[in-house]
Gaussian input, Z-matrix of N, CA and C with variables (Angstrom, degrees):
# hf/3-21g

backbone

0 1
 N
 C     1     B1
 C     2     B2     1     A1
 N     3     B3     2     A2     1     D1
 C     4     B4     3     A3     2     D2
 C     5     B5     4     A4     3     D3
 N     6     B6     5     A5     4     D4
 C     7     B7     6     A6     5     D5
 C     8     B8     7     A7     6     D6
 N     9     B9     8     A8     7     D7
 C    10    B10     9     A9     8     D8
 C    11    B11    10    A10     9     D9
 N    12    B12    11    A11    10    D10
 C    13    B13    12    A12    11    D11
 C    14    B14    13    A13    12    D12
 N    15    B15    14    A14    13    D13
 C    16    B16    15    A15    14    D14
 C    17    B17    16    A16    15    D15
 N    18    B18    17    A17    16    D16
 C    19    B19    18    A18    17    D17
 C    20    B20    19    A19    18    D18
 N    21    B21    20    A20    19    D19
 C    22    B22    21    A21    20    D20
 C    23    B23    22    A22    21    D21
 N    24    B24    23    A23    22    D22
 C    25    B25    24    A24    23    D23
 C    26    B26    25    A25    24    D24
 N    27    B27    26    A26    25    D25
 C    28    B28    27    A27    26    D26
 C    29    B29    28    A28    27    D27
 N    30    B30    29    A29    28    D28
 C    31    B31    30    A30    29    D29
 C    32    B32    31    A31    30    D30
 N    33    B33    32    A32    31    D31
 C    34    B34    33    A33    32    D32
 C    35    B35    34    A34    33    D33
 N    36    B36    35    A35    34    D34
 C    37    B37    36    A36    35    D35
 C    38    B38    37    A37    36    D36
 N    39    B39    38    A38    37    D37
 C    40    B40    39    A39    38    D38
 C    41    B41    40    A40    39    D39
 N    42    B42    41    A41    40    D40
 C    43    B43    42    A42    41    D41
 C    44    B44    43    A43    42    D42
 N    45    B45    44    A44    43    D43
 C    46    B46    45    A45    44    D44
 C    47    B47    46    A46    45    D45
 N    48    B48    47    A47    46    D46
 C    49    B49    48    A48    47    D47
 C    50    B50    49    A49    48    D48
 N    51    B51    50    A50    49    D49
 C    52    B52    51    A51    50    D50
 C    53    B53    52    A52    51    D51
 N    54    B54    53    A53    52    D52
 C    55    B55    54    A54    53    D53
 C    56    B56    55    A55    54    D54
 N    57    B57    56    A56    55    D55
 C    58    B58    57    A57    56    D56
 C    59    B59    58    A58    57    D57
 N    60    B60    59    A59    58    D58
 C    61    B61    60    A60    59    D59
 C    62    B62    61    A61    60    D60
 N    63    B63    62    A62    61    D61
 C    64    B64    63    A63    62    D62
 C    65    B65    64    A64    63    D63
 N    66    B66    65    A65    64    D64
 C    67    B67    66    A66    65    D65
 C    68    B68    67    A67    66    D66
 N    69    B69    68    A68    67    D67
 C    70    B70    69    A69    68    D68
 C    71    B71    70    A70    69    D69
 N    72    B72    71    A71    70    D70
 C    73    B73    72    A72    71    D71
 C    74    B74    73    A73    72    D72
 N    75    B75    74    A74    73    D73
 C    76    B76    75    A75    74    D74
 C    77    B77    76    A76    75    D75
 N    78    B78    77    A77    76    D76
 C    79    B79    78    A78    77    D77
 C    80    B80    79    A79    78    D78
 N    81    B81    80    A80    79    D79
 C    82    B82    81    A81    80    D80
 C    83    B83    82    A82    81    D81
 N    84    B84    83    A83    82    D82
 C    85    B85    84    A84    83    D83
 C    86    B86    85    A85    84    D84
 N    87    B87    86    A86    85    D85
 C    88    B88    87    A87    86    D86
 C    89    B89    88    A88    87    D87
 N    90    B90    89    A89    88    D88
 C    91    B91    90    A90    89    D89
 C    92    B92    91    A91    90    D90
 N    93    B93    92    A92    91    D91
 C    94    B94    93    A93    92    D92
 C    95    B95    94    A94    93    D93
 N    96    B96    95    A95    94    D94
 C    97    B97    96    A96    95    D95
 C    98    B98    97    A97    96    D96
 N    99    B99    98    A98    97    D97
 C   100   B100    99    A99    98    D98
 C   101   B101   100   A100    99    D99
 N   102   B102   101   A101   100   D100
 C   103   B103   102   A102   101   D101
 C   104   B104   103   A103   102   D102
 N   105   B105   104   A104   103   D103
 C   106   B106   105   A105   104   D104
 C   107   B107   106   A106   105   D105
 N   108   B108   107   A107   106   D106
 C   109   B109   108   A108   107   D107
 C   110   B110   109   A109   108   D108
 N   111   B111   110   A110   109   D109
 C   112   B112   111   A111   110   D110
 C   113   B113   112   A112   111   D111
 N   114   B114   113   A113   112   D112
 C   115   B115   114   A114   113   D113
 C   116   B116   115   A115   114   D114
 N   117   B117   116   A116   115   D115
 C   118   B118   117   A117   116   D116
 C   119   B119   118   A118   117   D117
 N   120   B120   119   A119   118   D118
 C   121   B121   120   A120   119   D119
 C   122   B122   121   A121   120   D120
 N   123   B123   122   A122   121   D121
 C   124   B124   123   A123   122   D122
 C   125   B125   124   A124   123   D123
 N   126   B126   125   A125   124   D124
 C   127   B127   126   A126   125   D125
 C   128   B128   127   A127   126   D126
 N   129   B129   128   A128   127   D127
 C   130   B130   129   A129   128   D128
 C   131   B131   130   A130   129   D129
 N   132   B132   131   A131   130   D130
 C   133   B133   132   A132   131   D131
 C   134   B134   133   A133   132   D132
 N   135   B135   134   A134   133   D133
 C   136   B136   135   A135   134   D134
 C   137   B137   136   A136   135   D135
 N   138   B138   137   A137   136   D136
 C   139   B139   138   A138   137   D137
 C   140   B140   139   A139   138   D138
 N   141   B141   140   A140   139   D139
 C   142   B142   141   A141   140   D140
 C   143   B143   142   A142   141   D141
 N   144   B144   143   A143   142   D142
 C   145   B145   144   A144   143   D143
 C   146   B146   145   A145   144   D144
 N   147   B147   146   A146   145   D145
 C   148   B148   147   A147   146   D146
 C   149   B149   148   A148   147   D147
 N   150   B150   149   A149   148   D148
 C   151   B151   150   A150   149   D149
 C   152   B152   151   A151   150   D150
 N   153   B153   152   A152   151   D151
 C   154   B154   153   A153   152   D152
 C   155   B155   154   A154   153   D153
 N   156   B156   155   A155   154   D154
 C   157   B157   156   A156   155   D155
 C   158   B158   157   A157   156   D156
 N   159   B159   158   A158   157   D157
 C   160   B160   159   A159   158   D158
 C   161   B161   160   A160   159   D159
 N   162   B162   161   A161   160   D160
 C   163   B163   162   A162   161   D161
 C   164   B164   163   A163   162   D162
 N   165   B165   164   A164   163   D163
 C   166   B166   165   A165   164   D164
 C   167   B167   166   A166   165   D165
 N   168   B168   167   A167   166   D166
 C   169   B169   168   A168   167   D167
 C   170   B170   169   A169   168   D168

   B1=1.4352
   B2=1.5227
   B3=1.3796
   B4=1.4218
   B5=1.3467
   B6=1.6481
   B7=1.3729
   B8=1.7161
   B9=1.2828
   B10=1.4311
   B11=1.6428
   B12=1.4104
   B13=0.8468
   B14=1.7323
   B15=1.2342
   B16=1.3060
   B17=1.4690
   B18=1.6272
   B19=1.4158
   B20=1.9284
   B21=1.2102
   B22=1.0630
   B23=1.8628
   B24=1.2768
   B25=1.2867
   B26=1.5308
   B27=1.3365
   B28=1.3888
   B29=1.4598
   B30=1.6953
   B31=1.3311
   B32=1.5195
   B33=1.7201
   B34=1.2398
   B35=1.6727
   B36=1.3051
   B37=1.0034
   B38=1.6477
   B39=1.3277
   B40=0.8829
   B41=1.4431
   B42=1.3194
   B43=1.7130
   B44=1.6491
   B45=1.5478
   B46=1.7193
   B47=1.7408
   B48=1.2847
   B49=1.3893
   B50=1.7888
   B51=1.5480
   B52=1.2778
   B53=1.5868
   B54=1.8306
   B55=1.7788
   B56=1.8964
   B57=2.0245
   B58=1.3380
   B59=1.4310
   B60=1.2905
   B61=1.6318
   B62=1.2487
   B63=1.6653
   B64=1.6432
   B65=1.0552
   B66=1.4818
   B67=1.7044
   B68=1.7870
   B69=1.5883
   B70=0.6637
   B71=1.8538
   B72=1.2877
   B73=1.7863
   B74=1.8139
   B75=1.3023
   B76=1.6137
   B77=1.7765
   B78=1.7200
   B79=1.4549
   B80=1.5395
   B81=1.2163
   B82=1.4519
   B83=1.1809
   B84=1.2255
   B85=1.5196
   B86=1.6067
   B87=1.5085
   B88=1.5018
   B89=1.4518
   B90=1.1774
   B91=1.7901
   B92=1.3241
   B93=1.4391
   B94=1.1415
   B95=1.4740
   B96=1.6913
   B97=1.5219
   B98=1.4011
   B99=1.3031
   B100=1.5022
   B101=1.5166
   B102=1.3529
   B103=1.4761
   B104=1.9601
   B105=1.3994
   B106=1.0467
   B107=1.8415
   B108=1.2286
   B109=1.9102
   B110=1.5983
   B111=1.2646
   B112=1.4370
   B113=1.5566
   B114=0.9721
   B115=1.5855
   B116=1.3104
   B117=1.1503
   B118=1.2804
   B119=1.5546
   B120=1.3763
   B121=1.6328
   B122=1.6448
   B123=1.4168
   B124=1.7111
   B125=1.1107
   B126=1.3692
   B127=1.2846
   B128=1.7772
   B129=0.9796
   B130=1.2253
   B131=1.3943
   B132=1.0975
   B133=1.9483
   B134=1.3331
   B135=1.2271
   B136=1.3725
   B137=2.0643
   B138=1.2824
   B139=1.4315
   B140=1.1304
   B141=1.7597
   B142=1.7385
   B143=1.6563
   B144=1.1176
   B145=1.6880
   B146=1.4719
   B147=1.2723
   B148=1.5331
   B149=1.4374
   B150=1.6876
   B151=1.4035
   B152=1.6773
   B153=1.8998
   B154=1.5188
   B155=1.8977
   B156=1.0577
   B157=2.1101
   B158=1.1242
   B159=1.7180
   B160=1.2713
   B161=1.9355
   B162=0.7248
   B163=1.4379
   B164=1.8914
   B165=1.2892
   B166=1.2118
   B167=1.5598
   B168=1.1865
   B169=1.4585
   B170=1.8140
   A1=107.05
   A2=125.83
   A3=138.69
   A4=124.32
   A5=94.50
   A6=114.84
   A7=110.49
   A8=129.29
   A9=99.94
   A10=117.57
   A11=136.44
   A12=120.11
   A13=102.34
   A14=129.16
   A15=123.33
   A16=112.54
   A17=109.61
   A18=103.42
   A19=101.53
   A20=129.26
   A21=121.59
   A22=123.11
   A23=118.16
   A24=118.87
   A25=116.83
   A26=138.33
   A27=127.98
   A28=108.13
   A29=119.22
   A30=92.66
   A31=93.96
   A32=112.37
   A33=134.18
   A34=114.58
   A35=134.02
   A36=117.51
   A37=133.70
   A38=134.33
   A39=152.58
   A40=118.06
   A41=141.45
   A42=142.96
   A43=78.12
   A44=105.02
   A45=126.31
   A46=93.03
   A47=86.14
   A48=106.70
   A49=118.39
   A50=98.51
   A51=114.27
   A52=105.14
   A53=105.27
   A54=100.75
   A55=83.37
   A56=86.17
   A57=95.56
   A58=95.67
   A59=139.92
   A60=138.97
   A61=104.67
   A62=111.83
   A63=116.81
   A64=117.71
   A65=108.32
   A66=129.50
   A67=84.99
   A68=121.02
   A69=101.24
   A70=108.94
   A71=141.65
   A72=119.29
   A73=101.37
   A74=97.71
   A75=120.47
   A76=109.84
   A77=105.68
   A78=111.57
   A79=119.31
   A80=104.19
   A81=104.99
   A82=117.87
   A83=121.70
   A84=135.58
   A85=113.16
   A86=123.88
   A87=106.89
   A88=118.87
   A89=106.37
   A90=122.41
   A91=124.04
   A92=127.56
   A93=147.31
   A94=112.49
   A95=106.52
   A96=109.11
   A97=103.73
   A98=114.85
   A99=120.51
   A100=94.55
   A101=143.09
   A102=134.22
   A103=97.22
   A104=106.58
   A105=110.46
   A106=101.96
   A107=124.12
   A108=118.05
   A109=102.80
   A110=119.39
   A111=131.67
   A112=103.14
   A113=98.29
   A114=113.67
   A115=106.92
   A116=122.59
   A117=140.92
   A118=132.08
   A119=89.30
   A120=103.58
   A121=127.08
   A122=93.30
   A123=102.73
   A124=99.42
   A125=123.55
   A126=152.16
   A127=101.90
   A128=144.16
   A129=149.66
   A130=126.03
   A131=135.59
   A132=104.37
   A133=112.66
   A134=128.03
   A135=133.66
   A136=108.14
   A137=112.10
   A138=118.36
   A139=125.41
   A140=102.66
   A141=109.68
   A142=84.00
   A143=111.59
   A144=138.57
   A145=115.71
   A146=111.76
   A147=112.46
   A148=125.12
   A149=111.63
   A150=107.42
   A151=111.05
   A152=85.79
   A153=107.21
   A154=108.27
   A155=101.36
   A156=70.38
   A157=95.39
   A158=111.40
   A159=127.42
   A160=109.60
   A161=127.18
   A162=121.95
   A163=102.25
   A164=101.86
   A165=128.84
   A166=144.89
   A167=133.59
   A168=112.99
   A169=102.78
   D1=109.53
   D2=141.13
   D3=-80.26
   D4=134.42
   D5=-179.75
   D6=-112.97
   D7=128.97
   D8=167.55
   D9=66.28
   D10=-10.57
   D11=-170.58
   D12=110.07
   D13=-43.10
   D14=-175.82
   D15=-94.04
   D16=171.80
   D17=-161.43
   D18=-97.08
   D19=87.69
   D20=177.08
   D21=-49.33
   D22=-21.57
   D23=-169.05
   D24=177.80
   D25=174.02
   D26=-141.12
   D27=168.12
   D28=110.35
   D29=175.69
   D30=-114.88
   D31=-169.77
   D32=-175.83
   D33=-68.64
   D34=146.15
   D35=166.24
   D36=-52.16
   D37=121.14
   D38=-162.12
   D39=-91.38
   D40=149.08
   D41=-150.78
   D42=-160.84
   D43=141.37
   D44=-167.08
   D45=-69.49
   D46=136.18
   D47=172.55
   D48=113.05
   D49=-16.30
   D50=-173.82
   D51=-105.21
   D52=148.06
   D53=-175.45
   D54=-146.27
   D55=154.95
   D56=-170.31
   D57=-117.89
   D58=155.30
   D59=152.21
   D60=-111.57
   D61=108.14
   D62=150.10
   D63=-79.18
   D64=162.97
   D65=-156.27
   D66=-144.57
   D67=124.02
   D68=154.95
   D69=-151.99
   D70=150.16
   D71=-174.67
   D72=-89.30
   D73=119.81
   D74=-179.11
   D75=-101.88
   D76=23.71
   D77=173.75
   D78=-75.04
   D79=114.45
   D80=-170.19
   D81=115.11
   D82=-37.18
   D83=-167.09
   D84=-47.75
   D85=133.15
   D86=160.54
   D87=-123.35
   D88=25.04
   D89=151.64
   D90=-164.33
   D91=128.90
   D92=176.09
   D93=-102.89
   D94=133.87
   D95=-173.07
   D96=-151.05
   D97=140.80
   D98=-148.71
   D99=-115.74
   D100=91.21
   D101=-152.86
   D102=-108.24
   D103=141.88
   D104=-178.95
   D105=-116.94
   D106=145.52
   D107=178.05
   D108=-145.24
   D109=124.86
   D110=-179.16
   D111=-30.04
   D112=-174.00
   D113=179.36
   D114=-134.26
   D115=164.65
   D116=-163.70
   D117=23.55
   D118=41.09
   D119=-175.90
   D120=101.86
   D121=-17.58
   D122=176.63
   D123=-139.13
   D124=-169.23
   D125=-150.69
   D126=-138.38
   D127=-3.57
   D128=177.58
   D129=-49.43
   D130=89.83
   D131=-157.61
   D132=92.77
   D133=-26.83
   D134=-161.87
   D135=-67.36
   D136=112.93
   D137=149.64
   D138=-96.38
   D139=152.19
   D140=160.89
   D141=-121.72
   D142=151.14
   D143=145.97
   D144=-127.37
   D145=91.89
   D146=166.08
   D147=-82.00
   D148=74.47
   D149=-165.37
   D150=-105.35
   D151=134.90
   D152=-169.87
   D153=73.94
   D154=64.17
   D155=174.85
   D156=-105.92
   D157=146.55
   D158=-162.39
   D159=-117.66
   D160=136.74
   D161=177.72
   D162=-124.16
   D163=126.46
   D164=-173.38
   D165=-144.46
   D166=160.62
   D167=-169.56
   D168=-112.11

């Protein structure tokens, strides 16, 4: 998760079946960007599913 240009938060690489919840404060922010990057060195196979993301106070 990018905010602004900086990296607000980041999880570990993930294997199907597994789910992460970031937490991150997006006060102030005037762009949010949800970046997804292959795993294990490539992009081959590689998913994102961003399911449900919720933004909240």
């Amino acid at each position: 998760m990018v905010g602004d240009g900086k990296v607000l938060a980041r999880s570990k690489l993930l294997r199907a079946g597994q789910k992460v919840v970031l937490r991150a404060s997006i006060a102030g922010m005037q762009k949010l960007e949800l970046h997804a990057e292959g795993g294990e060195g490539h992009n081959h196979q590689s998913w994102a599913i961003w399911a449900d993301p919720v933004i909240g106070k």
